[in-house]
C-alpha positions as CSV (number, residue, x, y, z in Angstrom):
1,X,97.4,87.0,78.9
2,X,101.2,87.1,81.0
3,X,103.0,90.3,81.0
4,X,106.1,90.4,78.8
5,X,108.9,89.7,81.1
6,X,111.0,92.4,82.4
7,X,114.6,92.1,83.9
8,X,113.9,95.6,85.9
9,X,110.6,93.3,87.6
10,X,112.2,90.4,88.5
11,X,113.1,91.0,91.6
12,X,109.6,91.9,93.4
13,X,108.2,87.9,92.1
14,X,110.9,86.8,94.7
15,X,110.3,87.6,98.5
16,X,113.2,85.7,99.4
17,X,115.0,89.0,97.5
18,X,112.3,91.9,99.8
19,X,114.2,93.2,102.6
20,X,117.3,90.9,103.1
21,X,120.3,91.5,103.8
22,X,121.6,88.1,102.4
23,X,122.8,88.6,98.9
24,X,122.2,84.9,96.9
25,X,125.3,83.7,94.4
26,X,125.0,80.4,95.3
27,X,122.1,79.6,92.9
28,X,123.5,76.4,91.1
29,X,122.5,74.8,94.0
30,X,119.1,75.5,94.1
31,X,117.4,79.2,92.9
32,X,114.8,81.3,95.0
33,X,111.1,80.5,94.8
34,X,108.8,82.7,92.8
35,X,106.1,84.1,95.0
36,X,103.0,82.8,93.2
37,X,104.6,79.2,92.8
38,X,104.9,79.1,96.7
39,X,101.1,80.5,96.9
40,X,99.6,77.9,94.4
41,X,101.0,74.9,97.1
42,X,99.9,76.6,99.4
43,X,96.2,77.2,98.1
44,X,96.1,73.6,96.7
45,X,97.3,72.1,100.2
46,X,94.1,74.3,102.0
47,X,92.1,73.7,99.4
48,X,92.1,70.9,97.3
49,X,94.5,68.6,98.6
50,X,92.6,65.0,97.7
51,X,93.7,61.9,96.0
52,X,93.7,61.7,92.1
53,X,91.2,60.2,90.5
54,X,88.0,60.8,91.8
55,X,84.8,62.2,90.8
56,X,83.4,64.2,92.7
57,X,83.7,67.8,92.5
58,X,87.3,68.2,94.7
59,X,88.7,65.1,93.5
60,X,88.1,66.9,89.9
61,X,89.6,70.0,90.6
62,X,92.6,68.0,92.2
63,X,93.0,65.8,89.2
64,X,92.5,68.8,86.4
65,X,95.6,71.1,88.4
66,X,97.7,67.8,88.6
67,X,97.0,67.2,85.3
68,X,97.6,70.6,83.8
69,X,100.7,70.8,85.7
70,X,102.0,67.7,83.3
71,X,101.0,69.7,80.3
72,X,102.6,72.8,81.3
73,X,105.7,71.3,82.1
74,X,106.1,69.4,78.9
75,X,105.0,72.2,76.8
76,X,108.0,74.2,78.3
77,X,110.5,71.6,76.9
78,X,108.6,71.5,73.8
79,X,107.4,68.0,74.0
80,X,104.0,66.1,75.3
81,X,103.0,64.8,78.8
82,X,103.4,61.4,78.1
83,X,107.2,61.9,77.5
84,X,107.9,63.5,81.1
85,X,107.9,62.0,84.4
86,X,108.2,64.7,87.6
87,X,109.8,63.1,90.5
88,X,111.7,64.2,93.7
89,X,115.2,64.7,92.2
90,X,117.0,64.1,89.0
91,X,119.1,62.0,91.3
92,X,116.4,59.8,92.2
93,X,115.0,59.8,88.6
94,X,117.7,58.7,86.9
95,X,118.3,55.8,89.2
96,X,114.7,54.8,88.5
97,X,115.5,54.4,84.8
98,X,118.5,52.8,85.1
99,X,116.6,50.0,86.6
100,X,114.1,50.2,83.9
101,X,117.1,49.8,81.0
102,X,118.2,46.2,80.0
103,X,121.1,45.4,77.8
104,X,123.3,42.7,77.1
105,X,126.4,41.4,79.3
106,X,129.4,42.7,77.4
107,X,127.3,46.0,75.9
108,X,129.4,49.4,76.6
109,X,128.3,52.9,78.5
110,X,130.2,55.8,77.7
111,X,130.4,58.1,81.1
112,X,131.7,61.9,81.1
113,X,134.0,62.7,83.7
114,X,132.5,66.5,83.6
115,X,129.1,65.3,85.1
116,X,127.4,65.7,88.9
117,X,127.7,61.8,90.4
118,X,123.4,61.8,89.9
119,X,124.2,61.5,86.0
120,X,127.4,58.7,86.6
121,X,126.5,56.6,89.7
122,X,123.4,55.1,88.4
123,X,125.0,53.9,85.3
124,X,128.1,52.5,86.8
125,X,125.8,50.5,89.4
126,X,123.7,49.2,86.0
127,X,127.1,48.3,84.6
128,X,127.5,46.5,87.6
129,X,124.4,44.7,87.6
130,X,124.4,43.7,83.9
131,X,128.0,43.4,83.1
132,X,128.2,46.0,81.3
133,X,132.0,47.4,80.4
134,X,132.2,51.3,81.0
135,X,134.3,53.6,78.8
136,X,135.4,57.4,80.5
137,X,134.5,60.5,78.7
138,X,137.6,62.7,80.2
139,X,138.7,65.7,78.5
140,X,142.3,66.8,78.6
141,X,141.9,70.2,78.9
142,X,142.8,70.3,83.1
143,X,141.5,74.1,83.3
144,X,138.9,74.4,80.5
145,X,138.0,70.9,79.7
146,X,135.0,71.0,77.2
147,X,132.6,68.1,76.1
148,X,133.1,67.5,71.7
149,X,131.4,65.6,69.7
150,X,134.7,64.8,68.1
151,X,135.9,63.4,71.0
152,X,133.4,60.3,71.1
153,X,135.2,58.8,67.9
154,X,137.6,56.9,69.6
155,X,135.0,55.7,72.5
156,X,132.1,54.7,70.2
157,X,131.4,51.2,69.0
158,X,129.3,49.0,67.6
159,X,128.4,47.6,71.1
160,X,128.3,51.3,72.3
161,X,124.5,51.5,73.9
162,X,124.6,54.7,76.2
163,X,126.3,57.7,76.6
164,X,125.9,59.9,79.3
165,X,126.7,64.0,79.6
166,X,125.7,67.2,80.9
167,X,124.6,70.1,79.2
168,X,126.4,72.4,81.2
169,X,128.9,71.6,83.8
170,X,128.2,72.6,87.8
171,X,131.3,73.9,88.2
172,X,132.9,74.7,85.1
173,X,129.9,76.9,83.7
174,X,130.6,76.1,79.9
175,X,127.5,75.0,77.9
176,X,128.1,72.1,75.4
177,X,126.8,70.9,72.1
178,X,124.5,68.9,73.0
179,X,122.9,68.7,69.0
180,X,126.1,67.6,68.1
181,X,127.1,65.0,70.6
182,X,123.7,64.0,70.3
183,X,123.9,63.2,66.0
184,X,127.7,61.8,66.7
185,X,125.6,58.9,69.5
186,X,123.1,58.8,66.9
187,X,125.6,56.8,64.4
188,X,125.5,54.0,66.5
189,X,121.9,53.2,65.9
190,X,120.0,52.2,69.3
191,X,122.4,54.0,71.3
192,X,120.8,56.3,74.1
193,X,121.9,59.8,74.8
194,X,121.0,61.2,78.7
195,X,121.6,64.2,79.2
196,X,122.1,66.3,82.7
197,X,120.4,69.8,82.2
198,X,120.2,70.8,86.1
199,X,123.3,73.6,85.3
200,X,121.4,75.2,81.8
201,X,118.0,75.0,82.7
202,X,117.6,78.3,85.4
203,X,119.8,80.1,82.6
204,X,118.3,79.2,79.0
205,X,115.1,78.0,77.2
206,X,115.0,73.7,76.6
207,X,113.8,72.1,73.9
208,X,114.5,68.6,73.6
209,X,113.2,67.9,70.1
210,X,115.8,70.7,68.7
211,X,118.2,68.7,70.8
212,X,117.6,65.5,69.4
213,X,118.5,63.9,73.1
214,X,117.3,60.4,74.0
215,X,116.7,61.4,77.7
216,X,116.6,65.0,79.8
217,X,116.8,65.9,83.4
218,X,116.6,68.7,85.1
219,X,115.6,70.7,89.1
220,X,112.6,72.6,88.9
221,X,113.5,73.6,92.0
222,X,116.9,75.3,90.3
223,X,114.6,77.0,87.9
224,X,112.6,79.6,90.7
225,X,110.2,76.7,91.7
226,X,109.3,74.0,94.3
227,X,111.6,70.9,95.1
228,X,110.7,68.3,92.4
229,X,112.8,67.6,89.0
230,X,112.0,66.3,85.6
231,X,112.9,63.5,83.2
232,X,111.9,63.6,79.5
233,X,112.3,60.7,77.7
234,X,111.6,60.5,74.0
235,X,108.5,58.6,72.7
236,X,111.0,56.6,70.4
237,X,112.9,54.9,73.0
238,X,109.4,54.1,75.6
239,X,109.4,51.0,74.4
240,X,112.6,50.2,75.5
241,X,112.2,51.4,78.9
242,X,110.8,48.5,81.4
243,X,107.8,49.5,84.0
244,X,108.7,49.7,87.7
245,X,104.9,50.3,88.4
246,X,102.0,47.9,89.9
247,X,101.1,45.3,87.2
248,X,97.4,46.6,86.7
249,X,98.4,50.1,86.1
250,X,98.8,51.7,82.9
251,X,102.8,51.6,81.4
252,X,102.4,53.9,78.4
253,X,103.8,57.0,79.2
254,X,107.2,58.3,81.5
255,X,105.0,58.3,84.1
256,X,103.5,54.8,84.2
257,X,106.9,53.2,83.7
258,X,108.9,55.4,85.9
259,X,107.0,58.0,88.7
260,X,106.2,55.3,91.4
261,X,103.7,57.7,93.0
262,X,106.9,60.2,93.4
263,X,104.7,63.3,91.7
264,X,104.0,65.9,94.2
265,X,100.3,67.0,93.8
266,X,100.9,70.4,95.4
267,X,104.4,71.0,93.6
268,X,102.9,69.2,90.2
269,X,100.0,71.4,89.4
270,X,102.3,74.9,90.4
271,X,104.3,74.2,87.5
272,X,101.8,76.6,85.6
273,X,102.2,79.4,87.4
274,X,105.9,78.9,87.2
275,X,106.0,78.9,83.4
276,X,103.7,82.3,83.9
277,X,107.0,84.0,85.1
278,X,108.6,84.0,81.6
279,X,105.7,86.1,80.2
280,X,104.1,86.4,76.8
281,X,107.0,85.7,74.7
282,X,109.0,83.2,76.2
283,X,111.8,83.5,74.1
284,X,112.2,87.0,74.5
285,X,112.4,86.6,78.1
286,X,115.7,84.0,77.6
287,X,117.2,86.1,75.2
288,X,117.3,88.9,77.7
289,X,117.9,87.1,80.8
290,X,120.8,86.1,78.8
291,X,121.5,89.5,77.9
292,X,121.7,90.0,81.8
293,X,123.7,87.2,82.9
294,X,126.6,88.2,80.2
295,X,126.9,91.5,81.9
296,X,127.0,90.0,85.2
297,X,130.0,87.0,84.4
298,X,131.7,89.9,82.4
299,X,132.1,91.9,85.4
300,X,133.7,88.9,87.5
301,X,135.7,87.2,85.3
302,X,137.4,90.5,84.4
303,X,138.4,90.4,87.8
304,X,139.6,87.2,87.8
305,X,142.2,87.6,84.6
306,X,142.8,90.4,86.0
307,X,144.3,88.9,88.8
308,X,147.7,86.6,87.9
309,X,147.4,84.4,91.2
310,X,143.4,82.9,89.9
311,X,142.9,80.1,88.1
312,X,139.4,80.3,86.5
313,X,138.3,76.5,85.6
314,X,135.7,76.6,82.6
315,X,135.6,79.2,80.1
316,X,137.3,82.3,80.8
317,X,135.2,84.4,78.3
318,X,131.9,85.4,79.1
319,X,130.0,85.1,75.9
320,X,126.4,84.2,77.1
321,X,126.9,81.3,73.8
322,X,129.9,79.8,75.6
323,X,128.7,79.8,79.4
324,X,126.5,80.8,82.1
325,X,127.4,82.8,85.1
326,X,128.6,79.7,86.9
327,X,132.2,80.7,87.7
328,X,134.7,78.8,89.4
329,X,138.2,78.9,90.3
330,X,141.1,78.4,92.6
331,X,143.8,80.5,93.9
332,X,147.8,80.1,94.3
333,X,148.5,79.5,97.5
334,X,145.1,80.4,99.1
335,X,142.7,77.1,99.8
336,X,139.2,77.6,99.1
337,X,137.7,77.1,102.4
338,X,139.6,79.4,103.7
339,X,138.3,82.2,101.2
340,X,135.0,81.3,101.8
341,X,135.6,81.1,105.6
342,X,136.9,84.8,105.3
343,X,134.1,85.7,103.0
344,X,131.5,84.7,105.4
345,X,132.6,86.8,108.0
346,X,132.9,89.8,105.9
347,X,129.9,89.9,104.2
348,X,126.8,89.0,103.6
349,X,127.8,87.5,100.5
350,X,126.6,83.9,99.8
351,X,128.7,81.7,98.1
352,X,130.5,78.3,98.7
353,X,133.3,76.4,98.1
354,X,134.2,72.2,97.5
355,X,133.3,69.6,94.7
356,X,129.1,69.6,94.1
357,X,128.8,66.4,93.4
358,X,131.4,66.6,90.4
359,X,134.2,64.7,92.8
360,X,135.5,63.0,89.4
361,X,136.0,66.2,87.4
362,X,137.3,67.9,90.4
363,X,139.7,65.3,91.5
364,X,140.4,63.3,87.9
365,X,140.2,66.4,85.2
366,X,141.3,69.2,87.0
367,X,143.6,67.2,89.6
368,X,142.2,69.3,92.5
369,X,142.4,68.5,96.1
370,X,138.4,68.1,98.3
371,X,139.5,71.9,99.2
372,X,137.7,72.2,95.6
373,X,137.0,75.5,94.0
374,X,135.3,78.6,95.1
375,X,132.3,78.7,93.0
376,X,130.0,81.9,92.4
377,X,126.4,80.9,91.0
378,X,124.5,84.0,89.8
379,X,120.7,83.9,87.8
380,X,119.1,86.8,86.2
381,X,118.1,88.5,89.4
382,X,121.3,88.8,90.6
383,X,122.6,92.4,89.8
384,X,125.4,94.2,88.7
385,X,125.7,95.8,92.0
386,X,125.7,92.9,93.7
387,X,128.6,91.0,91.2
388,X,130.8,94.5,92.0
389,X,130.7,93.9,95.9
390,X,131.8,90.8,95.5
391,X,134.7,91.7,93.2
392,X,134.9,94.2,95.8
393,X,135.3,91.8,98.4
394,X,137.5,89.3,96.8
395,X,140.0,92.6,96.1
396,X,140.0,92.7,99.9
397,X,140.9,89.1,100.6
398,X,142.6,87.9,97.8
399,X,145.0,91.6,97.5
């Protein structure tokens, strides 16, 4: 049976974390690998590294880890195998199924502005392709623009047939309602909710079914594993999805219709040791690595307000039901290379600046330059003392 999950522990499942002198707090953009996750590829590469499928005894084992992998990995979104497909980047996965939708010229997408470019430029190049006409999601809100439900009334139609969104944005931090959005789609029947969950997923439990979403995506490799990311799709809408696989395959499942062989073996059948990490009680685990992360945002945006020339974009407060500790902002008359220029040869603090991938909402929502925003990316084994150097640090440069 796993351990119950301990906050104190986490730390010593992460070598990356033993004896360096780097501190990590750039985590949005891809988290630190758990130590038996990078063992299980390993072991599978030496010693069971076959092609699926067949029978004798190798083949078998291969197959069985690759296979339980699947399980494991849908069981942790609370869904079934044959509503996930595991492929080398949410990027690539969602321009997969946007080649596997088909509506009709004329038909309407509805786009947030808030999202990384993976979750917009593969449905403005099927727009493209099928004549679709594309509607903005763009929040008005230029330092704390949040995604409402409410908001959709004037966008939705009766020709409405997807909306796109993300759970929580990469630079702004704020978690949305993604229940909510999802019921408001839902009155336009047929229409198809995808979601972007790379920003919540290292931070909160997922379950799509409480969600009510259409589609899911998110990094494994964000969440303390290997480099692979995940798609659900819900049984409901299969049939709507069109196969990009051989002709003489099976197209039943997310898999069939969508992985085009893109499945790491070796990073597939880790997934079980990953899920391992978060113990006997799973939700106990969240609910204090939660706990955690509130304590560690609390101490840095205090700083922030505290400070009259920082802009904070996102939420402000750090209520672990409003955001996660991924906390941007700008400062008067400073540009944010230059703090993170300054940074780097301070410290050994690690933390970026610029758009991630959310040019639009940089650029179109919060009217910011390509300088960007200095963004600080913490996870649950960040500390305390680590989020007080860097205020620590910041006093220094910033005054």
């Amino acid at each position: 049976m796993a351990e119950v999950f301990s906050i104190a522990k986490a730390r010593d499942q992460f070598p990356a974390l033993q004896g360096t002198k780097q501190i990590y707090l750039d985590n949005a953009g891809g988290s630190q690998v758990l130590k038996n996750v990078a063992e299980s590829v390993h072991r599978y590469l030496l010693e069971s590294n076959v092609q699926l499928g067949a029978t004798y005894m190798v083949g078998r084992l291969s197959t069985d880890a690759y296979d339980s992998g699947y399980k494991a990995a849908a069981k942790y979104i609370n869904t079934s195998s044959e509503e996930v497909v595991i492929g080398s980047a949410t990027t690539q996965l969602y321009r997969n199924l946007s080649y596997a939708l088909k509506f009709e010229a004329g038909d309407e997408i509805i786009i947030s502005k808030l999202d990384h470019e993976a979750n917009i430029a593969s449905w403005l190049a099927l727009a493209e392709r099928q004549n679709l006409n594309v509607k903005w999601w763009a929040p008005k809100n230029s330092n704390n623009p949040k995604l409402e439900a409410s908001q959709l009334d004037g966008l939705l139609s009766d020709r409405t047939r997807l909306v796109s969104c993300t759970h929580v944005s990469n630079i702004l931090g704020t978690i949305h309602d993604i229940k909510s959005i999802a019921q408001k789609v839902h009155t336009v029947p047929g229409t198809l909710l995808v979601v972007d969950g790379v920003s919540f997923a290292p931070h909160r439990a997922i379950d799509v079914k409480e969600l009510e979403v259409d589609f899911y995506a998110f990094s494994w490799y964000k969440v303390y594993g290997p480099h692979i990311a995940m798609l659900y799709g819900s049984k409901s809408v299969l049939p709507k999805i069109g196969s990009l696989g051989h002709f003489f395959n099976h197209h039943d499942s997310m898999a069939d219709k969508l992985g085009l062989a893109g499945s790491s073996y070796e990073m597939v059948q880790s997934i079980p040791t990953l899920v391992e990490y978060f113990g006997s009680d799973p939700a106990q685990a969240w609910s204090k690595i939660a706990a955690h992360e509130e304590k560690l945002s609390t101490i840095l945006l205090d700083y922030l307000k505290s400070n009259p020339k920082v802009t904070i974009r996102g939420e402000s407060s750090p209520d672990r039901n409003l955001r996660v500790p991924t906390i941007s902002f700008t400062v008067e008359g400073r540009s944010s290379k230059g703090i993170i220029e300054e940074a780097d040869a301070k410290s050994n603090l690690g933390f970026r600046y610029g758009h991630f991938y959310s040019k639009r909402l940089l650029n179109d929502i919060l009217g910011l330059s390509d300088d960007g925003v200095v963004r600080v990316s913490a996870v649950h084994y960040n500390t305390e003392e680590e989020i007080h150097k860097l205020v620590d640090l910041l006093k220094e440069i910033l005054g």
